[in-house]
GULOBA-816788 format. One record per atom (N, C-alpha, C): y, z, x. Coordinates in nm, 2 decimals. Example, Ala and Ser with C-alpha at 12.3 -4.5 7.8 and 13.67 -1.06 7.14 Angstrom:
! GULOBA-816788
<marmar><Y>-0.57</Y><Z>0.78</Z><X>1.32</X></marmar>
<marmar><Y>-0.45</Y><Z>0.78</Z><X>1.23</X></marmar>
<marmar><Y>-0.33</Y><Z>0.78</Z><X>1.32</X></marmar>
<marmar><Y>-0.22</Y><Z>0.71</Z><X>1.28</X></marmar>
<marmar><Y>-0.11</Y><Z>0.71</Z><X>1.37</X></marmar>
<marmar><Y>0.00</Y><Z>0.79</Z><X>1.29</X></marmar>
//
This chain:
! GULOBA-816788
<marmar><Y>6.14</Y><Z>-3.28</Z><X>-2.61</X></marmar>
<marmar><Y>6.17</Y><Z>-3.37</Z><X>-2.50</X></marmar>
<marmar><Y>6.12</Y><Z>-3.29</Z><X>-2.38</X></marmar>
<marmar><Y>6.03</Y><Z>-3.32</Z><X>-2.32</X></marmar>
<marmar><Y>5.97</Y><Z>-3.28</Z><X>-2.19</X></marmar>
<marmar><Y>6.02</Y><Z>-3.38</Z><X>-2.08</X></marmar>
<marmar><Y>6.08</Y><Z>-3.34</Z><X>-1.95</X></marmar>
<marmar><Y>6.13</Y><Z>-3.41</Z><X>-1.85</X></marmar>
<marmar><Y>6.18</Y><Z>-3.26</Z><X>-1.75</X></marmar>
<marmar><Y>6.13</Y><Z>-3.30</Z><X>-1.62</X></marmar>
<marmar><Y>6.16</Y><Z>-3.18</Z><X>-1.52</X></marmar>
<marmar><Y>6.36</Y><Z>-3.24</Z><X>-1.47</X></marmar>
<marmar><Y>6.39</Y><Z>-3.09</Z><X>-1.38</X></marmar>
<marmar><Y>6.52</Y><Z>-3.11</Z><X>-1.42</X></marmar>
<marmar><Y>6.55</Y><Z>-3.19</Z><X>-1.29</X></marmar>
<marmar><Y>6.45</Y><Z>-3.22</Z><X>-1.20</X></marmar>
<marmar><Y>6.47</Y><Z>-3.27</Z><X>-1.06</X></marmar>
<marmar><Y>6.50</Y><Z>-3.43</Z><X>-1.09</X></marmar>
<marmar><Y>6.40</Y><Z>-3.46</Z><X>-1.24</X></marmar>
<marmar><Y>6.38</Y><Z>-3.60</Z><X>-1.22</X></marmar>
<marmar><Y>6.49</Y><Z>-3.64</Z><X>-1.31</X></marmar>
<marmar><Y>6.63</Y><Z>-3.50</Z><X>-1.37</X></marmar>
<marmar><Y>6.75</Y><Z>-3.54</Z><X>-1.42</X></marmar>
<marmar><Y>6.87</Y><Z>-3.58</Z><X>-1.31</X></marmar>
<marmar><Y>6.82</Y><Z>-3.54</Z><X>-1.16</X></marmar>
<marmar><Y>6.92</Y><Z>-3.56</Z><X>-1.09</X></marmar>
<marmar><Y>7.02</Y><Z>-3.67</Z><X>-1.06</X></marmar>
<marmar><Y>7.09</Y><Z>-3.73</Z><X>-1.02</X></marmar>
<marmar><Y>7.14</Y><Z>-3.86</Z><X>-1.00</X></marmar>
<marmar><Y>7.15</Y><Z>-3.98</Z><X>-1.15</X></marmar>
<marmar><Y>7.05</Y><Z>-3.93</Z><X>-1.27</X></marmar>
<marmar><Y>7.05</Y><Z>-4.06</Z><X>-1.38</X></marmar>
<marmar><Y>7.25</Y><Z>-4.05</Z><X>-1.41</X></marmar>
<marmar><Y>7.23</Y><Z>-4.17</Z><X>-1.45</X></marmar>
<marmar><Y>7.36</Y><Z>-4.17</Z><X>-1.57</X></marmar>
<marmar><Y>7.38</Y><Z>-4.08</Z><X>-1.68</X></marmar>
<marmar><Y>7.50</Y><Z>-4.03</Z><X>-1.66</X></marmar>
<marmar><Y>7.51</Y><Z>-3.96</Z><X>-1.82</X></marmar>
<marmar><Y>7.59</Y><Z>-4.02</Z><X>-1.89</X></marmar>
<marmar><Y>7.60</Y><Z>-4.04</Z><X>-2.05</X></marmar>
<marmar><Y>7.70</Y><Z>-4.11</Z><X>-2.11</X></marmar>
<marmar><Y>7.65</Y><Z>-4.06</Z><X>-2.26</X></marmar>
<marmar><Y>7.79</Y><Z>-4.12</Z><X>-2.29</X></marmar>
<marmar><Y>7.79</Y><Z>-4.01</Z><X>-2.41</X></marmar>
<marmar><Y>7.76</Y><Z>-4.13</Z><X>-2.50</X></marmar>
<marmar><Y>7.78</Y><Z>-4.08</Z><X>-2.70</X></marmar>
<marmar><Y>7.69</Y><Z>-4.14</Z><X>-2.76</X></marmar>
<marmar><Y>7.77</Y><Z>-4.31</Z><X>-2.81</X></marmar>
<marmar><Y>7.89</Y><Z>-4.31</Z><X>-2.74</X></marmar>
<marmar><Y>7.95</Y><Z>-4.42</Z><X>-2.77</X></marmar>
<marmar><Y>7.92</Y><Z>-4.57</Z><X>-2.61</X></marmar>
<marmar><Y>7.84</Y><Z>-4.47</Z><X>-2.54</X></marmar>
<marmar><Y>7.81</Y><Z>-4.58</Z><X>-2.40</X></marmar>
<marmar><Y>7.92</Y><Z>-4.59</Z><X>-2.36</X></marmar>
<marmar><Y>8.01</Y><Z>-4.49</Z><X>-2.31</X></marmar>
<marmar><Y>8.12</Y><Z>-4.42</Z><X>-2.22</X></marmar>
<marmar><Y>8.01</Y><Z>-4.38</Z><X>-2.09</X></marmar>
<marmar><Y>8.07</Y><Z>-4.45</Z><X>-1.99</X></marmar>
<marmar><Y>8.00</Y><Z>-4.36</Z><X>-1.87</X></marmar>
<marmar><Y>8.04</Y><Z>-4.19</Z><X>-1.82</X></marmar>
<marmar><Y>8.00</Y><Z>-4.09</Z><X>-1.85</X></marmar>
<marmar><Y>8.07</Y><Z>-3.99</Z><X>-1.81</X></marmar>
<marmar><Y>8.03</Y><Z>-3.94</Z><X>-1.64</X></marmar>
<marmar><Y>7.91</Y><Z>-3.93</Z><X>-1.62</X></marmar>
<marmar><Y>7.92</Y><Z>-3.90</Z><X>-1.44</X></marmar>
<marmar><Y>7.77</Y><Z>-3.90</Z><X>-1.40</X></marmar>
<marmar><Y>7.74</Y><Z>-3.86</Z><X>-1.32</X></marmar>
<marmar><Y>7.63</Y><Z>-3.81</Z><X>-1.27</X></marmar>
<marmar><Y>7.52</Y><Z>-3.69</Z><X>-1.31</X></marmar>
<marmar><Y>7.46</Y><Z>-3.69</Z><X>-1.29</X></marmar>
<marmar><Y>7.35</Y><Z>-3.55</Z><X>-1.39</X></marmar>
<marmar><Y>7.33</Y><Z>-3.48</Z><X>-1.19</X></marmar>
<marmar><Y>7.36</Y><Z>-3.34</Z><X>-1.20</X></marmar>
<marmar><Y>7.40</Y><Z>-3.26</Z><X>-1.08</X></marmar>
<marmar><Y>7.28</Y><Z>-3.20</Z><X>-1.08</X></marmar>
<marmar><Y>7.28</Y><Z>-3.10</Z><X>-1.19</X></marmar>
<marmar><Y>7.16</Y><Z>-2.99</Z><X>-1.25</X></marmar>
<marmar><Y>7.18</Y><Z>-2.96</Z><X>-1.40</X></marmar>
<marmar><Y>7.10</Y><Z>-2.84</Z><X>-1.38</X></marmar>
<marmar><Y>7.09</Y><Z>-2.78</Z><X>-1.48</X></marmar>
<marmar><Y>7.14</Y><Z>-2.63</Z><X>-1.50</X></marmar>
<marmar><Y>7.19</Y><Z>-2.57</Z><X>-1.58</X></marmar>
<marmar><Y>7.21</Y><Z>-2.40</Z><X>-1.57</X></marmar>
<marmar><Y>7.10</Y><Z>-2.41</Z><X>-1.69</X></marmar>
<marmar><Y>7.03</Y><Z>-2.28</Z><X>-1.69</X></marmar>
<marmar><Y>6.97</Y><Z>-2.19</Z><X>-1.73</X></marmar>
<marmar><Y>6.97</Y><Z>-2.05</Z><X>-1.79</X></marmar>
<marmar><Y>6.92</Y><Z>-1.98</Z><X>-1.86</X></marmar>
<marmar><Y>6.91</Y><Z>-1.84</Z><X>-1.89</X></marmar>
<marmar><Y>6.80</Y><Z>-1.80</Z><X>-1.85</X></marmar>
<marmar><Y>6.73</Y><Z>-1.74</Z><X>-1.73</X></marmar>
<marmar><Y>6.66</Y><Z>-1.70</Z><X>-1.65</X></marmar>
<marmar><Y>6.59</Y><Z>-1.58</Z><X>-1.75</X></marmar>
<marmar><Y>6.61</Y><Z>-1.49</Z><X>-1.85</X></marmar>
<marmar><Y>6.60</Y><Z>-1.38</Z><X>-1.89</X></marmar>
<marmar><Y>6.48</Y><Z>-1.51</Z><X>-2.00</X></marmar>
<marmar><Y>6.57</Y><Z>-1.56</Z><X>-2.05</X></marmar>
<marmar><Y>6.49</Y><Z>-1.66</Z><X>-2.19</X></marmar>
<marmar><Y>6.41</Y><Z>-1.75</Z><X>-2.19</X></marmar>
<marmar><Y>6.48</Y><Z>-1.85</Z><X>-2.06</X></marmar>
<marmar><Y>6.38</Y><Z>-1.95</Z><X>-2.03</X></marmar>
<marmar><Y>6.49</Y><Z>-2.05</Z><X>-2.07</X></marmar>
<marmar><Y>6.55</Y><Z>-2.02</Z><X>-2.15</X></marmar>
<marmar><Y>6.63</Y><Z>-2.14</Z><X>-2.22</X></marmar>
<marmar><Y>6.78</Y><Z>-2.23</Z><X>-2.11</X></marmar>
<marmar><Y>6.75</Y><Z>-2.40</Z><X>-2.17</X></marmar>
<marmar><Y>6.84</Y><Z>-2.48</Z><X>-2.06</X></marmar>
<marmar><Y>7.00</Y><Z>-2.40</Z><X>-2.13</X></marmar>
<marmar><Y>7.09</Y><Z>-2.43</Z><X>-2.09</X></marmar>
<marmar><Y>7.25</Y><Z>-2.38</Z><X>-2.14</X></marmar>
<marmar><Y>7.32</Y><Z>-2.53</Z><X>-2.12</X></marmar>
<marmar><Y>7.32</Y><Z>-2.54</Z><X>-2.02</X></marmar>
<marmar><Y>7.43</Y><Z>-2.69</Z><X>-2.00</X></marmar>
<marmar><Y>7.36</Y><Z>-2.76</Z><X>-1.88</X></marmar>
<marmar><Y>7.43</Y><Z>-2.89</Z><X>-1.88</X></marmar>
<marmar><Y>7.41</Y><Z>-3.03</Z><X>-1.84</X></marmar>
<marmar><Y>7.51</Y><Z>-3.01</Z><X>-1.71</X></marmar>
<marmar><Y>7.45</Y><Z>-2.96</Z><X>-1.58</X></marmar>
<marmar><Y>7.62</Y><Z>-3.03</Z><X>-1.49</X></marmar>
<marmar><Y>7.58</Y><Z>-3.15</Z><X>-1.45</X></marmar>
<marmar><Y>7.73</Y><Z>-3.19</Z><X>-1.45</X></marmar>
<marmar><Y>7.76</Y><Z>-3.34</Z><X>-1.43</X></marmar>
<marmar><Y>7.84</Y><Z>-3.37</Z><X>-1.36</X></marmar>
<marmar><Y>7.84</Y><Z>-3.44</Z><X>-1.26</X></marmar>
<marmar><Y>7.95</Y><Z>-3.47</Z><X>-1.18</X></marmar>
<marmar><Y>8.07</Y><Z>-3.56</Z><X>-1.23</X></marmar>
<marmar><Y>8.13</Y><Z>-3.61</Z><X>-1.28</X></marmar>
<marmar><Y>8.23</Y><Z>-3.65</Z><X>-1.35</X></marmar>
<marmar><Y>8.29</Y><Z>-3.81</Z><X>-1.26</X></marmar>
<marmar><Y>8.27</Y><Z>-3.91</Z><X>-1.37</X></marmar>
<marmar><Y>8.32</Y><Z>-4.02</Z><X>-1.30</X></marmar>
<marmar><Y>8.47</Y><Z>-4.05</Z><X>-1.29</X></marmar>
<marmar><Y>8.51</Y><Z>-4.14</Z><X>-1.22</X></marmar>
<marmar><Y>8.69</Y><Z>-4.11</Z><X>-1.15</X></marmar>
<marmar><Y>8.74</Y><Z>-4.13</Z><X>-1.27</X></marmar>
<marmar><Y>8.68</Y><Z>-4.20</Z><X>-1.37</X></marmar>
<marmar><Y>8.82</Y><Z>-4.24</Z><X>-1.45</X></marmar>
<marmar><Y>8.77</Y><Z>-4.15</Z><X>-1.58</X></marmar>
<marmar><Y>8.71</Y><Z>-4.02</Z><X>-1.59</X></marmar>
<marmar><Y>8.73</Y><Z>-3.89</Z><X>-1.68</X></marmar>
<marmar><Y>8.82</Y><Z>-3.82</Z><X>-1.73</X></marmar>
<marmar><Y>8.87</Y><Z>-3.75</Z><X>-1.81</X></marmar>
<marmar><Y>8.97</Y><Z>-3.69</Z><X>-1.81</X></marmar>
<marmar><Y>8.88</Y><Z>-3.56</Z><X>-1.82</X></marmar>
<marmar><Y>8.86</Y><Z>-3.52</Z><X>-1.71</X></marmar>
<marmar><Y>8.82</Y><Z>-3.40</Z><X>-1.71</X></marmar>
<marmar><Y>8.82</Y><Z>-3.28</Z><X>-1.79</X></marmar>
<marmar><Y>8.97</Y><Z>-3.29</Z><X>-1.84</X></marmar>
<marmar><Y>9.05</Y><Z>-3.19</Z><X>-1.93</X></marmar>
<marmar><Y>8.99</Y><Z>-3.17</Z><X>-2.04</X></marmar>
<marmar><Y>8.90</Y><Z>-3.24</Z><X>-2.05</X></marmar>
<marmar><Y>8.86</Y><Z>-3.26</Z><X>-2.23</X></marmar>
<marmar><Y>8.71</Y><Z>-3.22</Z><X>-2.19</X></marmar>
<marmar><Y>8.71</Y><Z>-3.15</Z><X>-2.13</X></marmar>
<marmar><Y>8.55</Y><Z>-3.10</Z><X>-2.09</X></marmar>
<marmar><Y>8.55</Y><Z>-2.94</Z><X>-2.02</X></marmar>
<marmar><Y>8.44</Y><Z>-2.84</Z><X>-2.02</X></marmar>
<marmar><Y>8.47</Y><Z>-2.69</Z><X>-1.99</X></marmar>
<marmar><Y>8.43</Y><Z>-2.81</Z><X>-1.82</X></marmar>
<marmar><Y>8.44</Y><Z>-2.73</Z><X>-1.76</X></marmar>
<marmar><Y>8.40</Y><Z>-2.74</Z><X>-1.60</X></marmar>
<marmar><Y>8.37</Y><Z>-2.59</Z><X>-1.51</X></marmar>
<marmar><Y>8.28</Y><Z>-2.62</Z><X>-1.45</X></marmar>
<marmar><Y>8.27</Y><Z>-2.52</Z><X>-1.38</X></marmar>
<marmar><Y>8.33</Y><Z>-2.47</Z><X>-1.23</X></marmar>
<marmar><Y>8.38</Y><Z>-2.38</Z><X>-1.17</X></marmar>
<marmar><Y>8.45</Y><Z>-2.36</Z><X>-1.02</X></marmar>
<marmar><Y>8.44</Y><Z>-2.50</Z><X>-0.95</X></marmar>
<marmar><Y>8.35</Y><Z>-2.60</Z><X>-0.93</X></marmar>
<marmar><Y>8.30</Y><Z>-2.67</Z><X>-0.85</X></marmar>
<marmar><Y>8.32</Y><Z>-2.79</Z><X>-0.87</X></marmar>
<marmar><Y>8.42</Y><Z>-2.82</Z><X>-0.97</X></marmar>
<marmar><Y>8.40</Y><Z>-2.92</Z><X>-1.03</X></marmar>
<marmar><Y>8.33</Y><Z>-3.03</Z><X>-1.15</X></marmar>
<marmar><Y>8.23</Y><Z>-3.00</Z><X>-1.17</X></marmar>
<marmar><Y>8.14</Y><Z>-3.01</Z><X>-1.28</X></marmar>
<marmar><Y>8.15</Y><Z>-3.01</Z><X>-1.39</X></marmar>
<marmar><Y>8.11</Y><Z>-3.11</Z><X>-1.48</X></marmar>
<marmar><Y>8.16</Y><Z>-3.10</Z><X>-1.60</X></marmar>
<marmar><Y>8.03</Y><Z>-3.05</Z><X>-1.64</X></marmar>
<marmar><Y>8.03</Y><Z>-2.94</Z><X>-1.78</X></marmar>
<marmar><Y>7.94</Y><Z>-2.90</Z><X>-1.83</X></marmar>
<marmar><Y>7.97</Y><Z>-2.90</Z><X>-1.94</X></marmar>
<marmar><Y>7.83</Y><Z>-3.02</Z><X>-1.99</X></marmar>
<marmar><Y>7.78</Y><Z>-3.07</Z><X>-2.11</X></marmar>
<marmar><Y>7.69</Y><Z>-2.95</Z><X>-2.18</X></marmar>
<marmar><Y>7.68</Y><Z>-2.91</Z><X>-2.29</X></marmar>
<marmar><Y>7.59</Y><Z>-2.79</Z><X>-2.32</X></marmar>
<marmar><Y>7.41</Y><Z>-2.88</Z><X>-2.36</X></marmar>
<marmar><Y>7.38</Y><Z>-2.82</Z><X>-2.29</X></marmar>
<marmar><Y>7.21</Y><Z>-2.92</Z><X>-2.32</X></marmar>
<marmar><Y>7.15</Y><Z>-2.93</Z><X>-2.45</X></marmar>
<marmar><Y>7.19</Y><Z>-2.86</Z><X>-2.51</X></marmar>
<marmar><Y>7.18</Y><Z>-2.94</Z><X>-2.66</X></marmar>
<marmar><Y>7.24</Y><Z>-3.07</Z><X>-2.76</X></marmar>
<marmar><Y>7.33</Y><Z>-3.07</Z><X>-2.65</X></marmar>
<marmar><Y>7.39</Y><Z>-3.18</Z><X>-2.69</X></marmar>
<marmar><Y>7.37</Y><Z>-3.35</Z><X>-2.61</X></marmar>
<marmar><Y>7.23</Y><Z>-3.26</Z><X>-2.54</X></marmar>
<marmar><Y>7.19</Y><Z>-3.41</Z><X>-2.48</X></marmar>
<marmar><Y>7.06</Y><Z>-3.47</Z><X>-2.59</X></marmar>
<marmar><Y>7.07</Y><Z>-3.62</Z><X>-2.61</X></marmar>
<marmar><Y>6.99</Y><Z>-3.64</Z><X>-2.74</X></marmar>
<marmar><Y>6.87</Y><Z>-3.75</Z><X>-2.66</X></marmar>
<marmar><Y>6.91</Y><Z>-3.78</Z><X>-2.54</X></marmar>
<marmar><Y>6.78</Y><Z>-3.86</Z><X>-2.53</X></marmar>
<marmar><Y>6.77</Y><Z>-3.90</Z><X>-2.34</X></marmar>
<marmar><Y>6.63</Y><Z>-3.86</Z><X>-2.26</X></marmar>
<marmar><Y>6.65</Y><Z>-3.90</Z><X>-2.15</X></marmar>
<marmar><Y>6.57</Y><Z>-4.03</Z><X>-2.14</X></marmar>
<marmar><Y>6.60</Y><Z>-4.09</Z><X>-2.08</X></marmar>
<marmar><Y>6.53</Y><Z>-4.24</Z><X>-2.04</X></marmar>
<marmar><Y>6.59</Y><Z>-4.30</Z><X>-1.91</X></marmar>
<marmar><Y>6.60</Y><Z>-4.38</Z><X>-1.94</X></marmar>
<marmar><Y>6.69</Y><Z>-4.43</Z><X>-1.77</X></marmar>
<marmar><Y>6.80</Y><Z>-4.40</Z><X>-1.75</X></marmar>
<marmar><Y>6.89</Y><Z>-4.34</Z><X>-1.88</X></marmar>
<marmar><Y>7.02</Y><Z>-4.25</Z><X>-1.87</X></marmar>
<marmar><Y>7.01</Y><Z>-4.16</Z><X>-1.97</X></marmar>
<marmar><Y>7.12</Y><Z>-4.08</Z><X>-1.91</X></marmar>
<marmar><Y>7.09</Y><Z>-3.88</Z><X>-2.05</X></marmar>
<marmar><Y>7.22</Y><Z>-3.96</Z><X>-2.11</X></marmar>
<marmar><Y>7.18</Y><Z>-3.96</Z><X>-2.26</X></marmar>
<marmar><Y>7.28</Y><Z>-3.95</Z><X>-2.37</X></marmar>
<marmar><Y>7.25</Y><Z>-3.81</Z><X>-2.44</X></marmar>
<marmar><Y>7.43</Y><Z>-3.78</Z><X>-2.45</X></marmar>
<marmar><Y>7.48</Y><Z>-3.71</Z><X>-2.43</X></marmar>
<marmar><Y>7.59</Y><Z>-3.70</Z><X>-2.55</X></marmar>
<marmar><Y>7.56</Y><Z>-3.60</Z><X>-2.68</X></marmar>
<marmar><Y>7.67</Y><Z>-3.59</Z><X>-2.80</X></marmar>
<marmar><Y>7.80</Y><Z>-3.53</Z><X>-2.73</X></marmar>
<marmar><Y>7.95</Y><Z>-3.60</Z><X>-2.77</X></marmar>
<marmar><Y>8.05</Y><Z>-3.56</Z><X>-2.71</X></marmar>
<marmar><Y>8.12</Y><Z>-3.48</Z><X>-2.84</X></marmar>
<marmar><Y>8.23</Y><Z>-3.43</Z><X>-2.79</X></marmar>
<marmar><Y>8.34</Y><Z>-3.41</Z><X>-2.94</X></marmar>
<marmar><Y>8.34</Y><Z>-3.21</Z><X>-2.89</X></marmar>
<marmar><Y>8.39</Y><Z>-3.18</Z><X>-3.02</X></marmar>
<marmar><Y>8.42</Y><Z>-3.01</Z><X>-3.05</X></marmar>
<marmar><Y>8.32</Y><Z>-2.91</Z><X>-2.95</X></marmar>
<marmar><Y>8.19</Y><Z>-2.93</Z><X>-2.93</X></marmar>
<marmar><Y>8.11</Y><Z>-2.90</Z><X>-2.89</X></marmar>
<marmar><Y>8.09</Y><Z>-2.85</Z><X>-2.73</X></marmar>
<marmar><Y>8.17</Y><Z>-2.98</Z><X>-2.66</X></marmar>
<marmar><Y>8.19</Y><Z>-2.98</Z><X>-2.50</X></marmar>
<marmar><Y>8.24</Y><Z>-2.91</Z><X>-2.48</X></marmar>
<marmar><Y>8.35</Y><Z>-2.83</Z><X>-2.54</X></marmar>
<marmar><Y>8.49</Y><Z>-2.77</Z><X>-2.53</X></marmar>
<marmar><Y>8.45</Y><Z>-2.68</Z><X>-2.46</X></marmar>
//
């Protein structure tokens, strides 16, 4: 799946049941590897945040492997994974 991470900013994220989860923020990286790590996401109001790692800033972080398809919105596998 080739897509830059500028043109992930603002899409919809939602998971694989078409749950809206939030906003696509960025991206983290491994600078050493090259490799993506997670999906931040700004988190929509009615989230339970708690059921997601987050970062200092609020952000929910999706691990980028667990995004399965970008098109007009990033789907996004949920479950054990997110933790």
């Amino acid at each position: 799946m080739k897509t830059s991470t500028e043109s992930l900013k603002g899409k919809v994220v939602m998971d694989e049941n078409g749950m809206m989860l939030g906003l696509a923020k960025n991206v983290s990286a491994n600078f050493r590897t090259g490799e993506l790590v997670d999906l931040l996401v700004e988190p929509a109001d009615d989230i339970d945040q708690t059921l997601f790692r987050q970062n200092d800033k609020g952000s929910i972080l999706i691990p980028f492997s667990n995004v399965q398809s970008i098109k007009d919105v990033v789907v996004v596998e949920t479950g054990e994974k997110t933790r």
